[in-house]
N, C-alpha and C positions, 0 to 999 in steps of 0.2 A: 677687336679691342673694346667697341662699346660694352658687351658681357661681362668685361672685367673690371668696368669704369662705373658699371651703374650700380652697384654696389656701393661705392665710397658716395656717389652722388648725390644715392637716396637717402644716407646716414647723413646727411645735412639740410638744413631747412630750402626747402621746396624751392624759395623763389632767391635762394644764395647759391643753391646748385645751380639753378637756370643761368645768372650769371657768371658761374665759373664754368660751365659745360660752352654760352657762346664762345670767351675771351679761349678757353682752349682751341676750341675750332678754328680762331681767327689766328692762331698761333700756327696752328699744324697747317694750315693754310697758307701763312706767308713765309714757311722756311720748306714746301714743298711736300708735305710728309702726312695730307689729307687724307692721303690711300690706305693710312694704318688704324683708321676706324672706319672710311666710309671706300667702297667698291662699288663707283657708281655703275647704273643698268648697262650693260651691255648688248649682250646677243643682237638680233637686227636693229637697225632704229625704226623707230616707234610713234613719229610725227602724228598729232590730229592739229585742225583748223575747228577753232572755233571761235568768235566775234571777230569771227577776220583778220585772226593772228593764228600763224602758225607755233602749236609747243612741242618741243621735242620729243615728250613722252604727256601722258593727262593727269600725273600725280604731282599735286603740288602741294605746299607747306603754306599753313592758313596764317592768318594774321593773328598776331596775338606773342608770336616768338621774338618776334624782332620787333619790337614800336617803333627805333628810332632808325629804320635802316641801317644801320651800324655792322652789320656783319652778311651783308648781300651776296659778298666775294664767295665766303666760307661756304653758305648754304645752298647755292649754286653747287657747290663743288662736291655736294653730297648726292647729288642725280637729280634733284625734284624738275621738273617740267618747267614749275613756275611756281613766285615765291611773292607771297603776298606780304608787304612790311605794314607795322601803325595797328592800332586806330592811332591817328596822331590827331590833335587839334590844334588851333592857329594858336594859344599859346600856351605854353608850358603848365604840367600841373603834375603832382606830385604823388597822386591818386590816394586810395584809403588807406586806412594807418595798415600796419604790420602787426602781427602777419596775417596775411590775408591770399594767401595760396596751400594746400593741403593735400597731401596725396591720400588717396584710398587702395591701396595697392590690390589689396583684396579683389577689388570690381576692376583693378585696372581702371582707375578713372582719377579726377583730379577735381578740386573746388579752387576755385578762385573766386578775388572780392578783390582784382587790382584797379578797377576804377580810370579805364585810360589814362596811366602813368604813361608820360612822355614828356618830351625834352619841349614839345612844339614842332610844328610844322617846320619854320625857317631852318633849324638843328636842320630836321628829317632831309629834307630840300640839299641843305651841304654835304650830309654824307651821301645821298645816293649819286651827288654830283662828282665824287670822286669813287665812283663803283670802275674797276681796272676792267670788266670784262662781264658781258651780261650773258651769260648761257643759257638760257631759257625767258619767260616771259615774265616783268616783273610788275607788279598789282601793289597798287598801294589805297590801302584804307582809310577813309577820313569820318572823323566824328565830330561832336561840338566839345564843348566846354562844360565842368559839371555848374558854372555857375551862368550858364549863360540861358535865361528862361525856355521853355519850348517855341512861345511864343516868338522870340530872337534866332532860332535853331538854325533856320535858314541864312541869317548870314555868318553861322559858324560854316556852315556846311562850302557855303561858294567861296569865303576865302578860302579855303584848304583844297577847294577844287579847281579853284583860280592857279593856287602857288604850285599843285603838283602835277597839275595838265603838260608843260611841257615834256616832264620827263620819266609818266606813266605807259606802260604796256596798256592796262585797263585802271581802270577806278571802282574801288567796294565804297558803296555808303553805307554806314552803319547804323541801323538804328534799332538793333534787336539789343545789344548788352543789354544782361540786367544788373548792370553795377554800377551806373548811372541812373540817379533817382529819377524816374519820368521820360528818361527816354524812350521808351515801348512805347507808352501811349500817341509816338510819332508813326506808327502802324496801323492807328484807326483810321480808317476809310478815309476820310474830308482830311483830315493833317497829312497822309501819307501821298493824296491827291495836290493837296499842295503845295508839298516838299518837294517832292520826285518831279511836277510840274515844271518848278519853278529851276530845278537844278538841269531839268532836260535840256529848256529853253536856254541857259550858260552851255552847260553843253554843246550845242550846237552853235554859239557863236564864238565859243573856243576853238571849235571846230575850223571854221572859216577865220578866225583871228591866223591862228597856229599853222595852218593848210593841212593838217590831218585831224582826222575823227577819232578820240580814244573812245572805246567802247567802258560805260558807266553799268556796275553793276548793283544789286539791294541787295544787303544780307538782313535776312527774316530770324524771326527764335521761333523754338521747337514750340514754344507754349500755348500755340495759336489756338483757335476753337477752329470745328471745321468753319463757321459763319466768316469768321476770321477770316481764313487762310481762301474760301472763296471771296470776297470782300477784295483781301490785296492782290489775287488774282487779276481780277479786273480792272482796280486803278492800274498794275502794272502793265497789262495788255493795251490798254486804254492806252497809255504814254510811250508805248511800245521803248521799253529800256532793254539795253542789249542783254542782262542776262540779270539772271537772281542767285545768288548762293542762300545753300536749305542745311543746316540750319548755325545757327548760333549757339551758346548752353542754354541748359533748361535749368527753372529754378526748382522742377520736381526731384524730390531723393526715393523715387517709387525701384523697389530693387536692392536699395544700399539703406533701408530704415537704419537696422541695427548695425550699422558700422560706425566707428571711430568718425569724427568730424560730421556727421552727416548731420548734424544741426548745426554748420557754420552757413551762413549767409554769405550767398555767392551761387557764379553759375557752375553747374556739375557739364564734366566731358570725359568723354571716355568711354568706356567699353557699356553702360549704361544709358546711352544716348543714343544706342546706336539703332531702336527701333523707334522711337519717337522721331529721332531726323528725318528717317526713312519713309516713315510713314507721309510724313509733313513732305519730303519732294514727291514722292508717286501721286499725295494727291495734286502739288502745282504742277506735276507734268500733265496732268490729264486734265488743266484747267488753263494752261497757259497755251498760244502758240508754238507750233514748234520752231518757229524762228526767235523763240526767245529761251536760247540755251541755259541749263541748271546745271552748277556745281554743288555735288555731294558732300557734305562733311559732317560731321557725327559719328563716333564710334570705330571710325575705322583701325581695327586691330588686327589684322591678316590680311591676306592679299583676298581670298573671298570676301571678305567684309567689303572691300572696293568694288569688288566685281557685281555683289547685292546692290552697292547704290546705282552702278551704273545700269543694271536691270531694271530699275525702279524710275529710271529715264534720265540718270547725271550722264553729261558729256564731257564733263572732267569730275575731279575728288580731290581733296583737300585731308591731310593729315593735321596732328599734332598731336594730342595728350597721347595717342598710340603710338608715335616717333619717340616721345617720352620715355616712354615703357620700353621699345623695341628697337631701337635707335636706326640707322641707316639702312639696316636688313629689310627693313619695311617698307622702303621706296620700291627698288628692286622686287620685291612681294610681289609687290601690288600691281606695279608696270608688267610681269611676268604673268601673273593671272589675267590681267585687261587683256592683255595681249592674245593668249590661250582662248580668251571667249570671242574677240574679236576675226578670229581666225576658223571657229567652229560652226558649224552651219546655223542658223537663223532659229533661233529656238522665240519666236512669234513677238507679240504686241507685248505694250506692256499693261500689265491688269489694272482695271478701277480699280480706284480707293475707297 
């Protein structure tokens, strides 16, 4: 049914679609009748362990779809493994004016310039508190405030890690968008030492507050230098965090010059991203321990596009502007291919960067 639905979806502006595509989902979701766009994975099950949670399959839906947890039930119910909600902040904010989301259909890719629009943390906190059933592992991402200085970042960061530590699977901190003026620059060495520092440290006495450990993850941008990207290798080895997702959007249009919107300000995703993120995890897997697990996301638009990150050393992958494109068939994909190379004999290391 999505084949027949993304036609009318696309004939509407971008981020109007986005909300009539959740509130249909949450529809066909609570009168039973989810199965007539989405036929989640089947064939055998597909468990991997990774930060010391078990997900039913390793394909999951990135943050970014859902800010306000508002439709957990529904996206569950579409197969993903596990479902990242947010970037949320402690309070409410309305993001950049409109319109500020644009498809490229051409490159199969997407620009955004939504500016952590969300309701707030508290919002986010009540509806996952009324989530009926959680099928997979659920990740929620926290950011700051756009007006909250860098200097201040950190106490954006530990309320929002404070209010949704009881009832995360994992934790993403964000600090790659680039639709927050200044937030990247929370990725220079000394600020990203820290930040990550001082959230480790909450961390761990949420830990012992709470009686369990949720594993904290960092989501990086593609735009890194390599200096960069070894640089935040080592702070993050250093603070040994449980895991990094590689990558976030880029603000490069190398690929899509001459296309329609590719001079709007915002980050690009989509099938265009999909060797710059790649690149960006193969070299933090060959620079990080391996006890500090990478989730792939960038680009993914086929079940081999999955399968390329996980060669490059993800041990999960994360969708979305390809989910976009490709709707539910792409879960399924992609679980189908992991599956096929996980099953196939050892085809060696993974190469330097």
């Amino acid at each position: 049914m999505y084949g027949l639905l993304r036609p009318l979806l696309f004939s509407l502006d971008a981020e109007r679609a986005h909300g009539i595509g959740l509130g249909g989902l949450d529809l066909l979701d609570r009168v039973g009748l989810l199965g007539l766009v989405a036929r989640p994975p089947k064939a055998s099950p597909f468990p991997v362990q990774v930060f010391g949670l078990d997900f039913p399959n390793p394909v999951g839906l990135a943050a970014g779809l859902d800010k306000n947890g508002a439709h957990i039930d529904a996206l569950f119910g579409l197969g993903f493994g596990f479902v990242e909600v947010g970037t949320v902040t402690p309070r409410p904010q309305v993001g950049n004016p409109q319109p500020r989301m644009f498809r490229v259909p051409r490159h199969r890719a997407l620009i955004n310039r939504l500016g952590f629009n969300n309701l707030g943390v508290d919002a986010l906190v009540a509806n996952v508190e009324q989530v009926k059933r959680r099928a997979g592992v659920l990740g929620i991402n926290i950011g700051k405030n756009k007006d909250t200085p860098n200097e201040s970042a950190q106490d954006d960061y530990l309320h929002c890690l404070e209010r949704v530590y009881p009832l995360a699977d994992y934790i993403t901190v964000n600090i790659s968008s680039p639709n927050t003026a200044g937030l990247r620059e929370l990725q220079e060495e000394q600020s990203l030492r820290r930040l990550i520092g001082t959230l480790r440290e909450a961390q761990e006495q949420l830990g012992a507050q709470h009686g369990r450990r949720v594993p904290m993850l960092v989501k990086i941008a593609p735009d890194l230098s390599d200096d960069d990207i070894e640089a935040a290798a080592r702070v993050l080895a250093d603070l040994q965090v449980d895991g990094v997702v590689a990558t976030n959007t880029t603000v490069s249009r190398l690929g899509i010059e001459d296309s329609r919107h590719a001079d709007e300000t915002g980050g690009l995703s989509g099938q265009p991203l999909m060797a710059q993120s790649t690149y960006v995890l193969r070299r933090l897997r060959t620079r990080l321990p391996e006890s500090i697990p990478l989730v792939g996301v960038g680009g993914i638009l086929t079940g081999a596009d999955a399968v390329t990150k996980m060669a490059a050393g993800a041990s999960l992958v994360q969708c979305y502007t390809g989910f976009i494109y490709r709707g539910p068939t792409l879960v399924r994909e992609c679980v189908a291919a992991i599956r096929r190379r996980k099953e196939a004999p050892s085809r060696g290391h993974v190469p330097p960067a």
